[in-house]
N, C-alpha and C positions, 0 to 999 in steps of 0.2 A: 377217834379217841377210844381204846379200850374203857372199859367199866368195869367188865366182867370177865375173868379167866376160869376156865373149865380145865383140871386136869385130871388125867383120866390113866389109867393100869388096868388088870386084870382084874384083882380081889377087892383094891380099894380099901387095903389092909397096910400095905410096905410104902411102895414109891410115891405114889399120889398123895397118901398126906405126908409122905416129908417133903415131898416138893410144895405141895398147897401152903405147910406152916411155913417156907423159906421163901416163899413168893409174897406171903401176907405181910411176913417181916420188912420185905425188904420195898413194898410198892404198896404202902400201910392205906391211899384213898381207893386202892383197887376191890374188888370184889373175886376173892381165889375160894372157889369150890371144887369139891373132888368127887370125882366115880369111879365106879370099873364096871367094864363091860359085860366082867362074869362076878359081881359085886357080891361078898358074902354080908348081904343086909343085914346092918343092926350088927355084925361084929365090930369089937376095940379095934384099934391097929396091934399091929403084932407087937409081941412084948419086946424084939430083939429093935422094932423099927422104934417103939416108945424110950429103949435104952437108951439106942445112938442119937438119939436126938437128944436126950434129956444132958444127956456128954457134951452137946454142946449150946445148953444153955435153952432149948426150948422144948415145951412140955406139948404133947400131942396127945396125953392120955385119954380128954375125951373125948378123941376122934369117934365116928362111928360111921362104918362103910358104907352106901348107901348105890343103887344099881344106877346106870347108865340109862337116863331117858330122853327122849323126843325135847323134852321139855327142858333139862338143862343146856341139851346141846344148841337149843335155838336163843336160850339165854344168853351163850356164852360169847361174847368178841374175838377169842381166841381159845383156843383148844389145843393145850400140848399134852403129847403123848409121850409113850416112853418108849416105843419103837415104832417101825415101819409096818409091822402087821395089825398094830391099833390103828393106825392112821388108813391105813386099808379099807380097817371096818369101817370105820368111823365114816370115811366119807364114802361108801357104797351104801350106808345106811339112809345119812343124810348128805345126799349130792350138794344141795344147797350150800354148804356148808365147805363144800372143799376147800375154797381159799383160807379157810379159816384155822384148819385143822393142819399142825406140826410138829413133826418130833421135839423134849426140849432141846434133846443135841444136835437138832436142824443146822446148828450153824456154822457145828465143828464135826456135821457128819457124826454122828454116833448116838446105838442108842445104848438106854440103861437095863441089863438083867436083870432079871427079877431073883430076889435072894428069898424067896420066902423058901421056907422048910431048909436054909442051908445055917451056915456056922455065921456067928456075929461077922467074921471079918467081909462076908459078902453082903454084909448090911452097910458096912463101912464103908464098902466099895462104892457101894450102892448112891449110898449120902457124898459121896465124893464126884463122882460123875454128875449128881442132880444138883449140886451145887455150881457144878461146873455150867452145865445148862442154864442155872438159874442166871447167873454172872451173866452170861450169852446176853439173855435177854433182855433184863433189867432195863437199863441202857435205849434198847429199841421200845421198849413198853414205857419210858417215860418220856421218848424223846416224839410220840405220839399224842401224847397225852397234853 
């Protein structure tokens, strides 16, 4: 049974909380927390990832990023990433853990770039493949549960 999802980016600014708030939406007895590996603590999410979501009906405002530790990753029942070099880390960090840790585009092969510092439409893009992911999973995460 999951309980707990752990997703995890870089900044912990862009992709991890739009995927956290579209995972909590949509799997409401789960527990979706988010990190980044290079986590800028204590910042908002970025204002173009707070847009595109607010576009489609969910407020992330106050997200606030917080670093990748020991401690949530052994919390977490699953661990999706946003690409192949997180999941890298992730599990040479904590071996333990490897079965656990997945891209969210694990299942259609793909992962999500990261749009920070670029033009809204690569937020959108962004929000579009993580939904895609999110979709993926849903599914296998309730059908667990």
């Amino acid at each position: 049974m999951i309980k707990t999802i752990l997703v995890v980016c870089i900044g912990n600014i862009c992709r991890s909380p739009m995927a956290q708030a579209l995972l909590r939406q949509a799997l409401p007895g789960v527990s979706v927390i988010s990190a980044g590996i290079g986590a800028l603590s204590g910042y908002p999410a970025d204002p173009s990832a707070v847009e595109v979501m607010a576009q489609h009906g969910i407020d992330i405002s106050e997200h606030r990023a917080q670093q990748l530790t020991g401690s949530l990753v052994n919390r977490a029942d699953l661990i999706l990433v946003m690409d192949g070099a997180q999941k890298h880390e992730i599990q040479a960090r904590h071996p333990s853990k490897t079965g656990s840790v997945f891209r969210l585009g694990e299942m259609e092969q793909f992962d999500i770039d990261d749009p920070y510092r670029k033009q809204m439409m690569a937020f959108e893009d962004a929000l579009a493949m993580i939904q895609r992911g999110v979709d993926a999973w849903v599914p296998r995460i309730r059908a667990l549960g």
